[in-house]
C-alpha positions, -999 to 999 in steps of 0.1 A, spaced: -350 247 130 -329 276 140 -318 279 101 -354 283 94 -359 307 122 -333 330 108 -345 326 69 -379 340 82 -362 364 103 -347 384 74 -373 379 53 -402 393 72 -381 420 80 -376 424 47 -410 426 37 -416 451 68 -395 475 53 -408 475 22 -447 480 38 -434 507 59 -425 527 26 -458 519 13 -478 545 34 -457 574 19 -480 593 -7 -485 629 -21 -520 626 -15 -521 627 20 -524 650 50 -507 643 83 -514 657 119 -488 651 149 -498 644 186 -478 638 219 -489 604 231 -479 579 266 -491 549 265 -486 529 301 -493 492 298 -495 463 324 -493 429 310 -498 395 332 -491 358 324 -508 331 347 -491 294 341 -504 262 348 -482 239 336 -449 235 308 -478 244 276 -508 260 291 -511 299 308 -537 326 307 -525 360 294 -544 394 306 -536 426 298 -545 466 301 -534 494 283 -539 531 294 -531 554 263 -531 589 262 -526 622 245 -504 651 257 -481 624 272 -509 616 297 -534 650 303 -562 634 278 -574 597 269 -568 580 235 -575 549 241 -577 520 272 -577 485 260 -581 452 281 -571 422 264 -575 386 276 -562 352 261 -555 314 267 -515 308 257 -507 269 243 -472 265 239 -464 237 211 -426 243 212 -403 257 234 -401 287 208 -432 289 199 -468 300 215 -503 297 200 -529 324 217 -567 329 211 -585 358 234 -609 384 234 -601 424 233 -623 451 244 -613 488 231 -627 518 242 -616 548 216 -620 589 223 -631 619 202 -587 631 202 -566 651 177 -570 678 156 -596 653 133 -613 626 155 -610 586 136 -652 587 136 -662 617 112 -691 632 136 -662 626 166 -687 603 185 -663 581 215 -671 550 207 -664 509 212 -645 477 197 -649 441 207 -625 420 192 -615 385 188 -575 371 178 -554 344 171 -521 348 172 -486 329 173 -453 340 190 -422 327 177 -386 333 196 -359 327 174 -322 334 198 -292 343 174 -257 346 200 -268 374 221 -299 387 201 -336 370 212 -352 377 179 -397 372 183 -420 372 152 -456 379 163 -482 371 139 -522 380 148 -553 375 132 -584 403 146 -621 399 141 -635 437 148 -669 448 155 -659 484 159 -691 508 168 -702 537 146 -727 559 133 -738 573 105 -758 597 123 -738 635 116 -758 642 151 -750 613 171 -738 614 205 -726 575 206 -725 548 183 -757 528 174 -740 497 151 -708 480 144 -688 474 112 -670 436 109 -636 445 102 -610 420 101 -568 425 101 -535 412 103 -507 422 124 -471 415 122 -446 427 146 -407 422 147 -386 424 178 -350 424 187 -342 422 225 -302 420 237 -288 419 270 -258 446 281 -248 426 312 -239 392 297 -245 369 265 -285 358 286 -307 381 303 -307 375 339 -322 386 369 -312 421 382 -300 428 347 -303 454 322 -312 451 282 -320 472 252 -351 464 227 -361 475 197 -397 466 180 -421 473 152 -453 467 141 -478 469 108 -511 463 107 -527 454 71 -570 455 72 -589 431 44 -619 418 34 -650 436 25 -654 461 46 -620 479 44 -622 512 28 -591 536 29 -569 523 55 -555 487 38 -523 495 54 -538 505 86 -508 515 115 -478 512 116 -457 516 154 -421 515 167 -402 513 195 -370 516 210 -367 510 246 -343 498 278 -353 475 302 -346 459 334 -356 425 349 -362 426 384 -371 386 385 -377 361 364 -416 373 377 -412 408 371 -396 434 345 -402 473 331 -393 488 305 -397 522 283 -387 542 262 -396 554 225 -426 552 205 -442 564 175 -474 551 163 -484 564 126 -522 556 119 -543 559 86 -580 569 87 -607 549 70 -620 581 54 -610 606 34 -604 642 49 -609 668 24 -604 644 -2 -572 631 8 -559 604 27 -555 613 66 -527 606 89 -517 606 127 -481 607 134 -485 597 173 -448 600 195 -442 602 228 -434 577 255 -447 539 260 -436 521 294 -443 483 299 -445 462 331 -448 420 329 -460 400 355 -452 359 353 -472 339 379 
């Protein structure tokens, strides 16, 4: 088992690597915001295989002046092995007119209700607690095609897949205990298919480099780091858009 763990270790990162070049074209045009994105995430257990995640996520731009985004997330966790988690939830996104080009082309605010399945999987080498995250969306994102519309009257079915790669290590001793520190280091790509993808088939790419503490087993923070590049689904002046989004992303778990 933990041969396989590490095969798939450096070969998805492999692969991530590669997809992260795959964004980088003439044909493109790029803006650049400051972003801070403050997150609380919760984890309610029952027993050794069943909890209940919740989450919420305040983005926003200029570090924290304007919104971007604030999602709440919910999901039921089913852990079939001590290193490995199944969850299936529902996500509801609430996206603002932000940036120099807004993502909906008449700059309408508008809505997404999602549903996901994903898989966690933990893979400890020495001191390094390696996680693979893989996550399937179903997106009914709001829009119109109204150039005079005010909100959205319809959704689009989009679907996506998400892979992110993580690499957590303690600096106080070969585990992370309580009342000690540790360093992370994480990134993400998301890939849209099926039939209603137009531009954006590599669809975001974000990365993170943070510290950490852990208070309690029940409770750590961390922060640091993070950059979030996103394509559009349009074209902008006939070439592909871009936001390069950096700024600062802080974390807080809760275990129950």
């Amino acid at each position: 088992m933990k041969q396989y763990f590490r095969l798939l270790s450096l070969t998805v990162l492999g692969f991530l690597l590669i997809s992260v070049k795959s964004y980088g074209q003439n044909n493109r045009e790029t803006e650049f915001n400051n972003i801070g994105w403050y997150a609380f995430f919760g984890n309610f257990k029952f027993d050794d295989k069943w909890s209940i995640h919740g989450e919420f996520q305040w983005r926003r731009t200029d570090w924290i002046t304007n919104p971007q985004q604030n999602l709440y997330r919910i999901g039921v966790n089913y852990k079939i092995h001590p290193q490995v988690t199944f969850r299936v939830g529902y996500a509801f996104i609430d996206t603002f007119n932000y940036g120099n080009q807004p993502i909906a082309a008449n700059g309408i605010r508008f809505t997404e209700n999602r549903l996901y399945q994903m898989a966690i999987i933990n893979n400890p080498i020495g001191k390094f607690n390696l996680t693979h995250r893989f996550m399937l969306e179903q997106r009914w994102v709001g829009r119109s095609l109204d150039p005079n519309a005010t909100k959205a009257d319809e959704s689009v079915f989009l679907k996506r897949f998400r892979y992110m790669f993580r690499g957590d290590i303690p600096l106080a001793g070969p585990t992370l205990e309580d009342k000690e520190p540790y360093l992370a280091i994480y990134d993400e790509i998301m890939i849209g298919f099926g039939e209603n993808v137009n531009q954006n088939i590599f669809d975001q790419n974000r990365l993170g480099i943070l510290g950490g503490y852990r208070f309690s087993g029940s409770f750590r923070v961390e922060g640091g780091y993070f950059n979030q590049i996103v394509q559009f689904g349009r074209l902008v002046n006939g070439k592909n858009y871009f936001q390069n989004n950096q700024g600062l992303i802080i974390n807080s778990y809760f275990n129950f």
